[in-house]
TORRO-132025 format. One line per 3 residues: number of its first residue (from 1); for each residue x, y, z of C-alpha. Coordinates in nm, 3 decimals. Layout:
N
NUM	X:Y:Z; ...
END
This chain:
287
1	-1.360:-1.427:3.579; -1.414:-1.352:3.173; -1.546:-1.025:3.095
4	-1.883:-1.222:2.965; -1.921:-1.394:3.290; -1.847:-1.062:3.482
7	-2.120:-0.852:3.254; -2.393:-1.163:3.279; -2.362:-1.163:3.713
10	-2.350:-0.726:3.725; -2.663:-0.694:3.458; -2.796:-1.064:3.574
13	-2.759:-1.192:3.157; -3.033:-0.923:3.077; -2.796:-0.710:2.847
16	-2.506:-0.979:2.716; -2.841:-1.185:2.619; -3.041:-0.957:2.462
19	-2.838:-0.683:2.220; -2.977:-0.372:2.322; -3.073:-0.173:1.963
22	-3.043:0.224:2.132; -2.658:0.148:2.168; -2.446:0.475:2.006
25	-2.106:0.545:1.896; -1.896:0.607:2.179; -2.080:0.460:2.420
28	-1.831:0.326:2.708; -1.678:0.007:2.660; -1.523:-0.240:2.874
31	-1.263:-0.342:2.630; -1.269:-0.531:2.293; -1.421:-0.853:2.434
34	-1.706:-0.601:2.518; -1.769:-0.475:2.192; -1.741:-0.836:1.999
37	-2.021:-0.904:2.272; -2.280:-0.646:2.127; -2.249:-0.692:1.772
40	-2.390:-0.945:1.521; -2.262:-1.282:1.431; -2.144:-1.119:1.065
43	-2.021:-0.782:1.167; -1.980:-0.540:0.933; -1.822:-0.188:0.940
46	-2.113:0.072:1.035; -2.195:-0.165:1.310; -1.847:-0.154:1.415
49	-1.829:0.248:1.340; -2.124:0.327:1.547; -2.006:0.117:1.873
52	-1.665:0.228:1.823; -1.493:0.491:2.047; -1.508:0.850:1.881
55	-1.144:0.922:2.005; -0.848:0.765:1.804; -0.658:0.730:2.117
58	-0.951:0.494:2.255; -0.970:0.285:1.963; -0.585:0.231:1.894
61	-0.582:0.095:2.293; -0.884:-0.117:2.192; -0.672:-0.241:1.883
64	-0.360:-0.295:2.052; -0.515:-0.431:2.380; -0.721:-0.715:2.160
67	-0.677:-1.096:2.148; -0.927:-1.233:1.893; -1.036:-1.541:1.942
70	-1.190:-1.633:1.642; -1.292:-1.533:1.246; -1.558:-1.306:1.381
73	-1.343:-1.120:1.623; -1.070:-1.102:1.376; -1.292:-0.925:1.116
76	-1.392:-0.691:1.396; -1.049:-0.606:1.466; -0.938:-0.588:1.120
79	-1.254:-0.331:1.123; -1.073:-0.167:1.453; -0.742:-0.107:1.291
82	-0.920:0.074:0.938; -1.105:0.345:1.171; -0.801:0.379:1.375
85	-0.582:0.476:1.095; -0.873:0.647:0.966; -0.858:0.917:1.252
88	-0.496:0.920:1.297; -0.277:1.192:1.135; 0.018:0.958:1.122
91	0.093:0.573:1.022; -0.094:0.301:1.266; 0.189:0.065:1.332
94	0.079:-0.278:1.480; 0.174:-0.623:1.466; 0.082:-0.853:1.165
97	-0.260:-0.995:1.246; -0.522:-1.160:1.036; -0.787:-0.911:0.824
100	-0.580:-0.603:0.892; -0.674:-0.285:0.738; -0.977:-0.493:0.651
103	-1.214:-0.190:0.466; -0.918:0.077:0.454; -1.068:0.417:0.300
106	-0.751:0.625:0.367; -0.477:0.680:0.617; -0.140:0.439:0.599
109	-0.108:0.132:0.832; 0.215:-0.075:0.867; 0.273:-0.440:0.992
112	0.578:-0.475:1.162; 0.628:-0.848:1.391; 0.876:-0.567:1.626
115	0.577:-0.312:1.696; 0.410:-0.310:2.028; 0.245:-0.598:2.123
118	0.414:-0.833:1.879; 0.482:-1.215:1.988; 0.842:-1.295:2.012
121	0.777:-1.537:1.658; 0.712:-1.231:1.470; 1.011:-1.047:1.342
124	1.013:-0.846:1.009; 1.316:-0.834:0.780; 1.421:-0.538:0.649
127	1.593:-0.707:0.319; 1.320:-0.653:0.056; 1.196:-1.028:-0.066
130	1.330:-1.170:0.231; 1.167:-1.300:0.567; 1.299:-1.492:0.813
133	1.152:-1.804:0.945; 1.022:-1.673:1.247; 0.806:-1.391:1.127
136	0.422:-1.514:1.150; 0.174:-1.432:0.798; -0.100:-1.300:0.843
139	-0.426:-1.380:0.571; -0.671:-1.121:0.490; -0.448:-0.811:0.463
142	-0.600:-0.506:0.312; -0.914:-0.731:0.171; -1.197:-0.479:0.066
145	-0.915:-0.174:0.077; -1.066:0.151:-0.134; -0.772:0.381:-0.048
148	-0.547:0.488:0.220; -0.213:0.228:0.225; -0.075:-0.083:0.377
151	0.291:-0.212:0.447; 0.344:-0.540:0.533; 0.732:-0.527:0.656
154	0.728:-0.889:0.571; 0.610:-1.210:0.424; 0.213:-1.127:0.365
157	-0.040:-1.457:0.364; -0.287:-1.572:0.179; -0.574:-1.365:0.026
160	-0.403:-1.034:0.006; -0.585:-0.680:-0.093; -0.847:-0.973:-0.174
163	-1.161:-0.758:-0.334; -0.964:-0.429:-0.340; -1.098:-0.136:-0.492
166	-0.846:0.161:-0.427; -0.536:0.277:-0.211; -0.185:0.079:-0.231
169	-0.038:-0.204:-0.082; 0.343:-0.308:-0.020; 0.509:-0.604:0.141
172	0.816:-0.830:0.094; 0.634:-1.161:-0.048; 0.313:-1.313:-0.038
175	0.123:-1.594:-0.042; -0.165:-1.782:-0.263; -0.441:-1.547:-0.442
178	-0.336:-1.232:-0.378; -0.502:-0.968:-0.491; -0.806:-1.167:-0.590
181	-1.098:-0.990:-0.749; -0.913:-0.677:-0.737; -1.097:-0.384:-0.920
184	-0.828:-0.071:-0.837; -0.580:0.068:-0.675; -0.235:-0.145:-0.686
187	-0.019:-0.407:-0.517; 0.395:-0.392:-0.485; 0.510:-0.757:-0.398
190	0.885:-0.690:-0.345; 0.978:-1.052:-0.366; 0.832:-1.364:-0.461
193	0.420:-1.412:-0.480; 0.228:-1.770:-0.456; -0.040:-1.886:-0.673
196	-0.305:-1.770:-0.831; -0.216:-1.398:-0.814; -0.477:-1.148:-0.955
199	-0.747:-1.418:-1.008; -1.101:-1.265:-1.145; -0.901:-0.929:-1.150
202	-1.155:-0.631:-1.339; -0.912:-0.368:-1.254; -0.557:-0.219:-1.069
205	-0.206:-0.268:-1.080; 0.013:-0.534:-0.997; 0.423:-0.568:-0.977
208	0.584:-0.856:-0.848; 0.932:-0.794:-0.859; 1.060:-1.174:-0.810
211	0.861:-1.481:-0.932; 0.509:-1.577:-0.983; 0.355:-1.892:-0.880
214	0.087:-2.089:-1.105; -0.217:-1.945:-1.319; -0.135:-1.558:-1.222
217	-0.405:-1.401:-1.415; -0.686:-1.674:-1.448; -0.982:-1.531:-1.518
220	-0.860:-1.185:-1.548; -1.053:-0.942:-1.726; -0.868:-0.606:-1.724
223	-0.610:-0.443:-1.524; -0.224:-0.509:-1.477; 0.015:-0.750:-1.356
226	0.375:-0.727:-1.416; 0.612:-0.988:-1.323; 0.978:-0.954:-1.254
229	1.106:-1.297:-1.284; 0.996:-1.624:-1.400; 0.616:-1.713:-1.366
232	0.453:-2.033:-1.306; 0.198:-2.277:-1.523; -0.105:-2.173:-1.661
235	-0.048:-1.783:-1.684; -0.306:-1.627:-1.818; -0.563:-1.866:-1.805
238	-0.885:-1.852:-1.960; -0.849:-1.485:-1.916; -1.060:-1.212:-2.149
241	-0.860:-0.873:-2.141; -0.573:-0.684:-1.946; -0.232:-0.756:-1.957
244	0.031:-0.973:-1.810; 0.431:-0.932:-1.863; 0.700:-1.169:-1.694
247	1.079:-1.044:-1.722; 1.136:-1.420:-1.744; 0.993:-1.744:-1.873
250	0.674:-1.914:-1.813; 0.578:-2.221:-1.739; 0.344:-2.448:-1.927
253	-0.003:-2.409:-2.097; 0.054:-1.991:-2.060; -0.260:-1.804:-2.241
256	-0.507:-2.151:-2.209; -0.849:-2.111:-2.347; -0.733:-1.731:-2.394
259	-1.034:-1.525:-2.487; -0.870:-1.198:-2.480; -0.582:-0.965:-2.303
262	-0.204:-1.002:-2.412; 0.032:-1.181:-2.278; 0.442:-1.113:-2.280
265	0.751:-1.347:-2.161; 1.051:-1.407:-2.266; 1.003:-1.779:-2.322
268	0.673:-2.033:-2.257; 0.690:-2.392:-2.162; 0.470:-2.661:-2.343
271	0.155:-2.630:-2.547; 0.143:-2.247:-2.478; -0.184:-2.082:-2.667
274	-0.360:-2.424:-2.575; -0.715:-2.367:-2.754; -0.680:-2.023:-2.777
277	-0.994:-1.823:-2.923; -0.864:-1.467:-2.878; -0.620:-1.214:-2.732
280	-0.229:-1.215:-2.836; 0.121:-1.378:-2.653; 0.449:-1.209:-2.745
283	0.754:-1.319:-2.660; 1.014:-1.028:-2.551; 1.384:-1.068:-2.667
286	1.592:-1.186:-2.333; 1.816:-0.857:-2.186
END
């Protein structure tokens, strides 16, 4: 029998169906199926916090011990994993899941596919830039982040440090829009990153030490992104301050409908400065 079924015949549906409001932090729980059971349909952190467990002990088991099921239970344990590593005095090391470190104010969590719990598909590399075709991405990572740090030993999905604010973030190689709408703190992609890195950035630090897909930068308005390699069409687009460097070329149409910022490469594809109205592209002499 499912926890839900077990709690609606023992409290005859009177508490699953009716969320009882005088429920307080650390109140006992049956496990993680319980808590997703007494929050909201859109969770968000003090909600969590306040149902939560006060010991860390008790809420890395309820971490560790989770299957989500869903979006909604994946936010909730991304929640799970930020207060864990919160109240820890050392790293939190779990598996790669969806919406970890979701909220992260401080403390250090690392991914690793060979940490307790992991599937047998998820195996980290420890090459830098490299992953191998086993290891399982994970979306969401560090998305709302103000501080504290996250390691991805591996390939990182989509949406990375997505709305961070502060604290740092590492992994071997990423997927599309990473660090999107970032306002602080900084990102370390050891490898290669997808597209649309640092859209709508206002803020932090990027370095991507390999390539760069397509329009890195669009709609950037300050901050950093630095770009070891080669980087894809459209940099810079329609951006209106910050900078942007790639150790290599870019592709075509870099610095479209520029309002502002610079831009530096070592060579552009076609029609670069396409209807330009402001900011600057240099082009850096090749090492």
């Amino acid at each position: 029998m499912k926890l839900k079924g077990f709690m609606d015949q023992a409290y005859e549906g009177k508490v699953r169906k009716e969320k009882r409001l005088d429920e307080k932090k650390g109140e006992f729980l049956l496990g993680f199926e319980d808590l997703a059971l007494r929050l909201k349909d859109r969770p968000k952190r003090a909600e969590v916090e306040n149902l939560a467990p006060r010991e860390a002990d008790s809420i890395v088991d309820l971490v560790l011990s989770a299957s989500p099921k869903d979006k909604r239970e994946e936010i909730i344990w991304g929640i799970l994993t930020s207060l864990a590593a919160e109240s820890l005095s050392e790293p939190l090391v779990i598996p790669p899941r969806n919406f970890a470190s979701l909220e992260l104010k401080r403390g250090t969590i690392i991914l690793d596919g060979e940490a307790s719990g992991a599937g047998p598909k998820a195996r980290a590399s420890n090459k830098a830039g490299q992953t191998p075709a086993l290891w399982t991405s994970a979306h969401h990572l560090g998305e709302k982040m103000s501080g504290g740090m996250l390691v991805v030993r591996g390939r990182a999905g989509d949406y990375l440090g997505q709305e961070m604010s502060g604290g740092g973030i590492v992994c071997a190689s990423c997927g599309d829009y990473a660090f999107r709408k970032m306002t602080g703190g900084w990102g370390v992609v050891k490898g290669d990153a997808g597209n649309y890195i640092g859209v709508g950035n206002s803020g932090g630090r990027i370095a991507v030490k390999g390539r760069a897909g397509a329009r890195a930068g669009w709609l950037m308005r300050s901050g950093r992104i630095r770009v070891g390699k080669d980087a894809g069409d459209y940099l810079g687009l329609m951006m209106s301050g910050g900078e942007i460097s790639a150790g290599g070329r870019s592709g075509s149409r870099a610095g479209w409908r520029m309002k502002g910022g610079t831009i530096t490469a070592c060579g552009y594809g076609p029609e670069v400065g396409a209807e330009k109205v402001g900011g600057r592209i240099f082009r850096r002499k090749a090492d």
